[in-house]
C-alpha positions as CSV (number, residue, x, y, z in Angstrom):
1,X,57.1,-189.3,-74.9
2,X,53.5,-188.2,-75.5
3,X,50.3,-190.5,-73.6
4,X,47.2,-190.9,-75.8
5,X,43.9,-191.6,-74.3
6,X,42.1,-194.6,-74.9
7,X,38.9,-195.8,-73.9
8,X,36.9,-199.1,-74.4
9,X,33.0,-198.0,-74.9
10,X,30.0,-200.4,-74.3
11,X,26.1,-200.7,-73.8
12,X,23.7,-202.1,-71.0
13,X,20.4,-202.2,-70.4
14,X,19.0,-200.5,-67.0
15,X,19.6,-204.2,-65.6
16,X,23.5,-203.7,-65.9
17,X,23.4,-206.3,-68.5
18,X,25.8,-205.9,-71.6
19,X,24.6,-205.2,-74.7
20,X,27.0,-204.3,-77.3
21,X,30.3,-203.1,-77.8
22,X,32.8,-202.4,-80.1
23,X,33.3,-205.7,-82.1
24,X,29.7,-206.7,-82.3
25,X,28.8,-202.8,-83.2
26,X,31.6,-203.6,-86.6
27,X,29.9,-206.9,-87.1
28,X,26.0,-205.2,-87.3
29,X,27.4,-202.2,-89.3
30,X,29.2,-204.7,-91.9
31,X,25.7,-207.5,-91.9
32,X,24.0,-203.8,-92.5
33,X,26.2,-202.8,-95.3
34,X,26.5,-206.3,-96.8
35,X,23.1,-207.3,-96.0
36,X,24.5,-210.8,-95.1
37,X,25.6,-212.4,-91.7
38,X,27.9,-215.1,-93.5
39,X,29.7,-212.1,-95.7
40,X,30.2,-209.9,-92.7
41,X,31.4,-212.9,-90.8
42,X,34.3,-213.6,-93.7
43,X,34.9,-209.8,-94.1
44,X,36.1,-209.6,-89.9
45,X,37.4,-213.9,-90.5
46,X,35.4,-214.9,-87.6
47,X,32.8,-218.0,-87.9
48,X,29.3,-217.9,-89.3
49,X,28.4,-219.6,-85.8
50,X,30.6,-216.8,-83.6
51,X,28.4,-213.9,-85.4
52,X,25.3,-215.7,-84.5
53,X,26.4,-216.4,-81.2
54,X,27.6,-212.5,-80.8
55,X,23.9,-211.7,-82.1
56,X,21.9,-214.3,-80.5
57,X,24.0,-213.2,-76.9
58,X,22.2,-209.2,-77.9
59,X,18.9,-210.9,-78.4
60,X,18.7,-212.5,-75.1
61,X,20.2,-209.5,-73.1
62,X,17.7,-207.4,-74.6
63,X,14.8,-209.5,-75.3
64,X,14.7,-208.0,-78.9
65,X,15.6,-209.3,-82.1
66,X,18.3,-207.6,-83.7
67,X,18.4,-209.2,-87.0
68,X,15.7,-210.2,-89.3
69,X,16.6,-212.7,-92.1
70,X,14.9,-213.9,-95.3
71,X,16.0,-217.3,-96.5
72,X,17.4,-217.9,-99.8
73,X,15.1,-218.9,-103.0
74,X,16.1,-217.5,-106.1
75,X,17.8,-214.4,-105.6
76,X,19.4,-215.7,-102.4
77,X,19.2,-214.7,-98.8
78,X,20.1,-211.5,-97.0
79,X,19.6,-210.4,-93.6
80,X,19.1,-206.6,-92.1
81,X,18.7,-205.0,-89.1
82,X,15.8,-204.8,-87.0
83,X,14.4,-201.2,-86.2
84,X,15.6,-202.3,-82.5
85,X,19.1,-203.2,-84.0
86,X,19.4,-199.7,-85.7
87,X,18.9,-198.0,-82.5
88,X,21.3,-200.3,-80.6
89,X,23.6,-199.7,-83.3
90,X,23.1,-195.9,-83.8
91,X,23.5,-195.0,-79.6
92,X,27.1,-196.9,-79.4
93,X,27.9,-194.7,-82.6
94,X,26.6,-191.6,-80.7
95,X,28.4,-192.6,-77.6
96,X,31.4,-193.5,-79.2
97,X,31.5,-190.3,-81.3
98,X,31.0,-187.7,-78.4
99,X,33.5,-189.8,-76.0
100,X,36.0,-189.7,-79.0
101,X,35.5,-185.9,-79.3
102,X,35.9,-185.4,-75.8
103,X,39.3,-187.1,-75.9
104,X,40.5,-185.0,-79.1
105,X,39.2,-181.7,-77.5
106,X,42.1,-182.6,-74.6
């Protein structure tokens, strides 16, 4: 029988407080893709109000906004990240990636 590694990867600030892991890092990179919390929110079948709460629980960790959303009018409403959610977003990608490698390179 043959183990596999596995390891569960998340952020904190220097306070020890968490910040983001691996469910809330799909949510951001679907609303980022989509452009839409309520889409993203379908897409993974979890509430419109648990992806807020998932974002809104960043946002008060950090003290940053994560998100920034236009209302709807005529073309609708979309939301994107903030330049502060990009690099939340991009250093659990980085960490995840260079944890994964060290696992493969076993």
């Amino acid at each position: 029988m043959e183990h596999v590694p596995k390891f569960k990867l998340w952020l904190e600030d220097k306070d020890k407080k968490y910040i983001l892991g691996k469910g809330t890092a799909d949510l951001l990179l679907k609303i980022k893709e989509l452009k839409s919390i309520s889409e993203a929110a379908n897409f993974y079948n979890i509430s419109y109000a648990h992806a807020w709460r998932k974002i809104r629980s960043i946002e008060k960790s950090s003290g940053q906004e994560i998100i920034s959303k236009t209302r709807g009018g005529k073309g609708g409403g979309h939301s994107e990240l903030t330049p502060f959610g990009e690099k939340v977003l991009s250093d659990y990608i980085k960490a995840n990636e260079a944890v994964e490698k060290c696992i493969r390179d076993l």
